[in-house]
C-alpha positions in Angstrom: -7.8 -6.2 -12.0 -4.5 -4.1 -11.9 -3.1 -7.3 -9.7 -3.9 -11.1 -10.4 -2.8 -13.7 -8.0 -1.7 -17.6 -9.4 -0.4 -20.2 -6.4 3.3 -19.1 -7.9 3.4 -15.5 -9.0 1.7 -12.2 -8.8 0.8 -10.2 -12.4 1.5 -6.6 -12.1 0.1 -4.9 -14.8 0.6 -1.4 -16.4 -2.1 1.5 -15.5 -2.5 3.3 -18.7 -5.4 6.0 -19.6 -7.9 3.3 -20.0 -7.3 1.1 -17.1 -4.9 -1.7 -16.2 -3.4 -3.0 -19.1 -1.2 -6.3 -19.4 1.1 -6.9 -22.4 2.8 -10.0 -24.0 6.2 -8.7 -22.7 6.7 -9.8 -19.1 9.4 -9.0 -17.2 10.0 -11.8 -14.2 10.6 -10.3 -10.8 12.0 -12.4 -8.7 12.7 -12.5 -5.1 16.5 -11.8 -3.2 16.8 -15.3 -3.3 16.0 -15.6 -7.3 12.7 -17.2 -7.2 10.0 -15.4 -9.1 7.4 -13.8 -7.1 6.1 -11.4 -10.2 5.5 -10.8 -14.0 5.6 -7.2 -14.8 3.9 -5.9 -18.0 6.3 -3.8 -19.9 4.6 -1.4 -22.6 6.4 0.0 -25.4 7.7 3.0 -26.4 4.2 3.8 -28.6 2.4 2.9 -25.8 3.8 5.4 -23.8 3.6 8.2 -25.8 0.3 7.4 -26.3 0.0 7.6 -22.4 1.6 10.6 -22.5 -0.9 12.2 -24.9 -3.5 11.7 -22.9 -1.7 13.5 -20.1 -1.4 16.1 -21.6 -4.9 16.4 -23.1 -6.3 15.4 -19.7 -8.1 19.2 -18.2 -6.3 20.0 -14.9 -8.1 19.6 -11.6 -8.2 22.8 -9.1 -5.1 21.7 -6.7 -7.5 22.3 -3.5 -9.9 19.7 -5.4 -7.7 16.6 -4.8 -7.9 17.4 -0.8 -10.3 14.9 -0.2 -8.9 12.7 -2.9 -5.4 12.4 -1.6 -6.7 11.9 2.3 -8.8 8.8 0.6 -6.1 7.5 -1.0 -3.5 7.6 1.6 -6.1 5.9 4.2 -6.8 2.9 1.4 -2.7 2.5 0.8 -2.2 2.0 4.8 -5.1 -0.6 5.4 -7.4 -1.3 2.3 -7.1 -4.7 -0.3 -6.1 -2.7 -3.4 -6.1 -4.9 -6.7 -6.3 -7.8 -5.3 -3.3 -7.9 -2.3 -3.5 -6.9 1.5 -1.6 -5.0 2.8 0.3 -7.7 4.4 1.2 -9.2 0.8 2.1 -5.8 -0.4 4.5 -5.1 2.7 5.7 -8.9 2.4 6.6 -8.2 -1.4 8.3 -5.3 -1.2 10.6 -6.8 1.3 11.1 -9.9 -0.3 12.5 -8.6 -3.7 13.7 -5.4 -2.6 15.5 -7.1 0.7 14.6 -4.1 2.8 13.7 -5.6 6.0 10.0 -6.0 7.1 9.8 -3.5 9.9 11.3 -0.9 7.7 9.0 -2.1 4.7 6.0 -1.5 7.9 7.4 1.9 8.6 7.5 3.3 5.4 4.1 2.2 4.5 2.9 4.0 7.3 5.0 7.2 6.3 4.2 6.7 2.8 0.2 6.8 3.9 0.9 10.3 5.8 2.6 11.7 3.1 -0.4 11.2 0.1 -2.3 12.6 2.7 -0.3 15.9 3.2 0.8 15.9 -0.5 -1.5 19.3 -1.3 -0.6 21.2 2.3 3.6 20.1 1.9 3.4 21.1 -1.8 1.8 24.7 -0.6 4.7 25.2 1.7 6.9 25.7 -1.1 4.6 28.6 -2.4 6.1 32.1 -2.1 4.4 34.2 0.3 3.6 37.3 -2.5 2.0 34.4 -4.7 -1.6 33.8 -5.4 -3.3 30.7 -6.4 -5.6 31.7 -8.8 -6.9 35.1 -10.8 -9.7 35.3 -8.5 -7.8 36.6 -5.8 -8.3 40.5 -5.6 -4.7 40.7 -4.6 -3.9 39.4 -8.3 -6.0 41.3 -9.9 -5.1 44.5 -9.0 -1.2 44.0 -9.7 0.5 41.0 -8.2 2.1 37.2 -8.7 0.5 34.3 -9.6 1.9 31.0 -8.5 1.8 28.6 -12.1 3.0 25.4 -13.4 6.0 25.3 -16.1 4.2 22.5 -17.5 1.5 20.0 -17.6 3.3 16.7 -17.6 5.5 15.0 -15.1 7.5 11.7 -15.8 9.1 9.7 -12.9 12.1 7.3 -13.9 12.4 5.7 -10.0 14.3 3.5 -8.3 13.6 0.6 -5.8 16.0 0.9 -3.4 13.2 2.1 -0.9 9.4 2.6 -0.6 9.8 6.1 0.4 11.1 7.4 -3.5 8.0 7.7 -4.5 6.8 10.3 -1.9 8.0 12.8 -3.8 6.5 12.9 -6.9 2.7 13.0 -4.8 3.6 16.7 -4.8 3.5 16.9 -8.6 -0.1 15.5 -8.4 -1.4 18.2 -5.8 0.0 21.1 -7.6 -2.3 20.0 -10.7 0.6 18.3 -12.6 -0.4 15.1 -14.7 1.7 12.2 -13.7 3.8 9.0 -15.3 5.7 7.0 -13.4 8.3 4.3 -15.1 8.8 2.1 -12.0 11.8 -0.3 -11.1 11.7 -3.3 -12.6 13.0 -4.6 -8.7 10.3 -3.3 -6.8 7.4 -2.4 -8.4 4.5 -2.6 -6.1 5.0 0.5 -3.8 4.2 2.9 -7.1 1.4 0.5 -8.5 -0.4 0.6 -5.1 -0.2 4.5 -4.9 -1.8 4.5 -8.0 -4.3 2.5 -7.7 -5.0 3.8 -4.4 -5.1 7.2 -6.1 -7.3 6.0 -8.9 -9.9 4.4 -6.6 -10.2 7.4 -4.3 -11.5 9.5 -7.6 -8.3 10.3 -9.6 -9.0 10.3 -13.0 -6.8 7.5 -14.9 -5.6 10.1 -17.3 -4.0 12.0 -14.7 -1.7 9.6 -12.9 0.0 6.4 -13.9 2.4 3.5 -14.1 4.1 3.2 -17.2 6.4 -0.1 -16.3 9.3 0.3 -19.8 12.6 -0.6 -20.7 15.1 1.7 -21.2 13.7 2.7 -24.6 10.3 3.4 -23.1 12.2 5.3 -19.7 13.8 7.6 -22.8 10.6 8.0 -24.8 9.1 8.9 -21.5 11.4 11.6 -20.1 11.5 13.3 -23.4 7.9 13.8 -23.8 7.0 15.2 -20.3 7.5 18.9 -19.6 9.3 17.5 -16.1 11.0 14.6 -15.2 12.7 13.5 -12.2 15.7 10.4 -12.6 17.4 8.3 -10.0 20.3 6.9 -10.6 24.1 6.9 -9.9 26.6 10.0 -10.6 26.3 8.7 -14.5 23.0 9.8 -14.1 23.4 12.8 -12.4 26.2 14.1 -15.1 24.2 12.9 -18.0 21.1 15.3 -16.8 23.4 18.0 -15.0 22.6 20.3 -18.0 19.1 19.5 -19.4 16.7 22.4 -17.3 13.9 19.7 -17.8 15.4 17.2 -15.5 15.8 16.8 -12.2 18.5 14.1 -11.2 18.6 12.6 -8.0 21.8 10.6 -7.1 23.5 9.8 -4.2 23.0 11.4 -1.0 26.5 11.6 0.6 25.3 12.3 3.9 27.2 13.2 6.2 28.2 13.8 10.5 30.0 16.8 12.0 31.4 16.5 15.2 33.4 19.3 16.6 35.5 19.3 19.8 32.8 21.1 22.1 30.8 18.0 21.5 31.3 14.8 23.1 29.9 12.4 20.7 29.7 9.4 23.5 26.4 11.4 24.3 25.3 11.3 20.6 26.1 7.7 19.7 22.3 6.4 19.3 22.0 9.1 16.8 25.1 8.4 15.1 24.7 5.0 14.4 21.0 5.5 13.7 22.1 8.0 10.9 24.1 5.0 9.4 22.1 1.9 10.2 18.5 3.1 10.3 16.4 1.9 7.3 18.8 -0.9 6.8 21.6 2.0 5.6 19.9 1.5 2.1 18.7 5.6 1.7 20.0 8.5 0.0 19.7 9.9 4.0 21.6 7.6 5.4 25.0 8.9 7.1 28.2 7.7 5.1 30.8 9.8 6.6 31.1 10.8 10.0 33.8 14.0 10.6 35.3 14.5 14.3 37.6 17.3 15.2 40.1 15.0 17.0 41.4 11.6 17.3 38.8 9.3 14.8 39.9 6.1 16.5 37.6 5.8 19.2 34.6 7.0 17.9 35.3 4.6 14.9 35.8 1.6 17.4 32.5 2.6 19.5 30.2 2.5 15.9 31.8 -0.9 14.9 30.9 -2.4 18.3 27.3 -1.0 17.7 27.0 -2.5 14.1 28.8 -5.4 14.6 25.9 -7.5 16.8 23.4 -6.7 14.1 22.0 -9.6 13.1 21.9 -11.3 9.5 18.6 -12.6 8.3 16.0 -13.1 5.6 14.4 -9.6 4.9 10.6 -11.1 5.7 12.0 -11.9 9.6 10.4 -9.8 12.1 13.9 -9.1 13.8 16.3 -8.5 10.5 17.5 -5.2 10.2 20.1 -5.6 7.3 19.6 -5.3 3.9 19.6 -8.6 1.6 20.7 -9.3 -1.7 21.8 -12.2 -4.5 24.6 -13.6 -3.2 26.2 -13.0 -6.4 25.3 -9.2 -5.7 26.7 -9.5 -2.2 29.6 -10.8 -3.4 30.7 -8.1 -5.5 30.3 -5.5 -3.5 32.4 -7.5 -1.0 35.0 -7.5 -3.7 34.3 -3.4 -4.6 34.4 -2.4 -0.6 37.6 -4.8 -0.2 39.6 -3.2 -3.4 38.2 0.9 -2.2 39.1 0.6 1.6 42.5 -0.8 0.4 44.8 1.2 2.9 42.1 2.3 5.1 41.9 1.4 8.9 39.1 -1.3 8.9 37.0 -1.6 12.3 34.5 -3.4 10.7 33.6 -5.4 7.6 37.5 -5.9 6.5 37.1 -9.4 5.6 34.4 -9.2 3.5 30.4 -8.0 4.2 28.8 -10.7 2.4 27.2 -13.1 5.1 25.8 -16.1 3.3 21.9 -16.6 4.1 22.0 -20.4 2.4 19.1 -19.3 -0.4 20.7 -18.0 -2.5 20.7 -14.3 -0.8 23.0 -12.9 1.2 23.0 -10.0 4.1 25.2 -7.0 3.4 26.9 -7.0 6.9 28.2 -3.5 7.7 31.1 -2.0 7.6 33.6 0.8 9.4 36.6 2.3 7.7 39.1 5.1 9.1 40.5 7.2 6.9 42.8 10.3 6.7 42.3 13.8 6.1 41.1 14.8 2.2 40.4 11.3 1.7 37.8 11.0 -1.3 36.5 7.7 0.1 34.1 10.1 2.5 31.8 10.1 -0.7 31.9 6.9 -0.8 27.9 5.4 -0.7 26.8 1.9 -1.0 23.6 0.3 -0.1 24.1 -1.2 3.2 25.4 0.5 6.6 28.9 1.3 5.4 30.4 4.4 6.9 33.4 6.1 6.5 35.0 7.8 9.8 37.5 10.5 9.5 39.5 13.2 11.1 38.3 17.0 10.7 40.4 20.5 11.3 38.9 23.4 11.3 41.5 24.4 8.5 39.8 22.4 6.5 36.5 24.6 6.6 33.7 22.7 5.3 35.7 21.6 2.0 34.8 18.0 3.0 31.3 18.2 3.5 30.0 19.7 0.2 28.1 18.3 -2.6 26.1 16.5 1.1 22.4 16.1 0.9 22.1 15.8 4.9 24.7 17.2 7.4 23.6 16.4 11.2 26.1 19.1 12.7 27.2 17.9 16.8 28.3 21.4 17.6 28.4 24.4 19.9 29.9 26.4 17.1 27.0 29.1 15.6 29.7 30.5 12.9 30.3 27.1 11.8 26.9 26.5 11.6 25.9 29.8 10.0 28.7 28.7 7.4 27.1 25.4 7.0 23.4 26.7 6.6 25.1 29.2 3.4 26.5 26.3 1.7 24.7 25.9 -1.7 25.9 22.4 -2.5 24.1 21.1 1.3 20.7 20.6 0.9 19.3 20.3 4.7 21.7 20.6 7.5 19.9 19.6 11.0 21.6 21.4 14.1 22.0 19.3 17.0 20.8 15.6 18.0 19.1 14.6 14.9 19.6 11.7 12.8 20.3 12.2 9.3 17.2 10.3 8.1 14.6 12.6 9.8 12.4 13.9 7.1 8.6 15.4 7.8 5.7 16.5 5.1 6.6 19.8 4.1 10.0 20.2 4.6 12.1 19.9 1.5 14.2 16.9 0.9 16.3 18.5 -1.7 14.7 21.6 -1.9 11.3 22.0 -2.7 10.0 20.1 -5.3 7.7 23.1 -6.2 10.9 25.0 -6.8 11.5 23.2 -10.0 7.9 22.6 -10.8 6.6 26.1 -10.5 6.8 29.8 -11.1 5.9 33.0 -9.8 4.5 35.1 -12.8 3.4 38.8 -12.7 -0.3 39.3 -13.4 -2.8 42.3 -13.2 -6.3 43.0 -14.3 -9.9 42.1 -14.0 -12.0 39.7 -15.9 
């Protein structure tokens, strides 16, 4: 059993080519309040290149084989007892040491479900349309492309800031890649149920799983995969920004434009929704919000909006903030106090650590104005925090670059034309749409397939 319950804590194990496997090195995971709630087996670096090994011996499956697989799977992770927890332990879990509240934990395992469902049919979306899938398509044969891997192995060094990470990798699977994933020592049960969902809907163990590591094993395991995705901070992002092998995912910066020919009072459930929704803990989540025109109102409207959310324990049916150590809490308090230093505060000036009693505290948002070319508008921390500010049209789109979301409030088709060209913005959504809308086969940061796959010439007959 992958999963073995005691009255005090659950035992996560690894999920190696031969099963789950628990090791001598446990790492405690423990609640937002400290308690432990877990032991997490960590394997060592041997182990996973042995892991790795088998990956790569393991024969590929036909992509369109897993169809059935991948429906079963993401049925059992919405509603079946996998390894030993319900659903309701699993949800109450991930909320409890992540401090994502429970009705966004409920949400995204419901998203989550949908997306291993529709991880073959999204992954073929990225496919170019002069591509085949295989050399018995008469097309390819008599002089055409063949869509291919650029590799057999793909690593995963994730994050646990939110369940929905570890949607993207499902992609990998359906386009026949083998799969490790090194999850985060915070919040490991969202990967280990995928996989074990996977595993018991017919995957084969030696082509997906959960490789739990220290930093040793995260190294040893993104150097011997063909592929690897990394989260992390902008550290992360520069130390992979060269390395074609890697693809680093970082902060999000996301982003509203407002332009005069807007009037945002009509737009404010998406605005604050863009900052606030999913606890303001994702990569999507709005950070900066441009107007053209006087910030100052639209500043005071958000900060009404955030200030009556309330603060409570993550597992409460009604909290909608994140929740953290207090210890945590208190220094980003201390970070957010010394970076909006000179900014107009609305919101959060005194502090944004809101003592829960336990030993946790709620990350209480905050509202800062600030001035033109002000490089606090890429600003991100993990709890509704948004940084308001003025926008010309002189400006261009300078202060929007380097954005993985811009929601753009605007009459303005040139401007948006402008905004669709920019490399450095991944999606740009026209009109009222929150920042955090994402969908099964439309890309997050491009396609995934776009770094996984190639298009290769082929011709001839067997």
């Amino acid at each position: 059993m992958a999963f073995a319950l005691t009255p005090e804590v659950v035992y996560v194990d690894a999920l190696g080519p031969r099963g789950a496997y628990r090791t001598r090195l446990l790492s405690p995971v423990t609640d937002v309040s400290g308690a432990e709630v877990a032991r997490l087996s960590l394997v060592p670096p041997v182990y996973v290149s042995r892991a790795l090994a088998a990956l790569r011996a393991a024969a590929p499956r036909p992509p369109a084989d897993l169809v059935p697989v991948l429906a079963a799977a993401g049925s059992a992770f919405a509603s079946d007892s996998i390894g030993g927890l319900s659903v309701h332990e699993y949800e109450q879990l991930v909320s409890r040491t992540s401090g994502t509240p429970i009705s966004v934990v409920r949400r995204a395992t419901g998203d989550t479900a949908r997306f291993i469902t529709q991880a073959h049919s999204s992954a073929q979306r990225g496919r170019p349309r002069g591509t085949g899938l295989d050399l018995a398509d008469p097309a390819v044969q008599q002089g055409g492309a063949l869509w291919t891997r650029q590799g057999d192995v793909f690593a995963v060094n994730a994050s646990g800031n939110h369940p929905g990470v570890h949607r993207i990798w499902l992609e990998a699977l359906a386009l026949g890649y083998r799969v490790a994933v090194r999850p985060s020592r915070r919040e490991p049960f969202t990967p280990h149920r995928i996989v074990q969902a996977l595993r018991q809907s017919g995957m084969p163990d030696d082509h997906v799983m959960l490789l739990p590591s220290d930093h040793r094993g995260a190294d040893t395991l993104v150097r011997g995969a063909d592929k690897a995705v990394v989260y992390g901070g902008d550290d992360v992002v520069a130390a992979y920004a060269n390395n074609s092998r890697v693809l680093p995912q970082g902060p999000g910066r996301s982003k509203i434009l407002i332009t005069a020919d807007t009037d945002w009072r009509e737009h404010l459930d998406v605005i604050v929704g863009s900052i606030a929704d999913e606890a303001g803990t994702a990569c999507v989540n709005a950070t900066g919000v441009l107007i053209e025109g006087d910030p100052a109102p639209l500043a005071e409207a958000i900060a009404a909006r955030l200030s009556v959310m309330p603060s409570l324990p993550p597992q409460d049916e009604h909290a909608v903030l994140p929740v953290c150590s207090l210890d945590r809490a208190r220094a980003l308090s201390s970070f957010l106090k010394e970076t909006a230093r000179g900014a107009r505060s609305w919101l959060g000036g005194d502090g944004i650590a809101d003592d829960l009693v336990d030993g946790s505290a709620a990350l209480r948002p905050a509202v800062h104005e600030i001035g033109h070319d002000d490089p606090r508008l890429g600003v991100e921390l993990p709890f509704p925090c948004v940084w308001v500010a003025p926008w010309k049209r002189t400006e261009g789109i300078g202060p929007l670059r380097g954005t993985l979301v811009v929601s753009a409030l605007t009459q303005d088709a040139a401007l948006l034309d402008t905004l669709f060209a920019e490399p450095s913005i991944a999606n740009v959504y026209a009109g009222n749409h929150p920042t955090y809308w994402m969908a099964p086969g439309v890309p997050h940061d491009s396609y995934l397939s776009d770094f996984l796959m190639r298009s290769k010439g082929v011709i001839g007959r067997l």
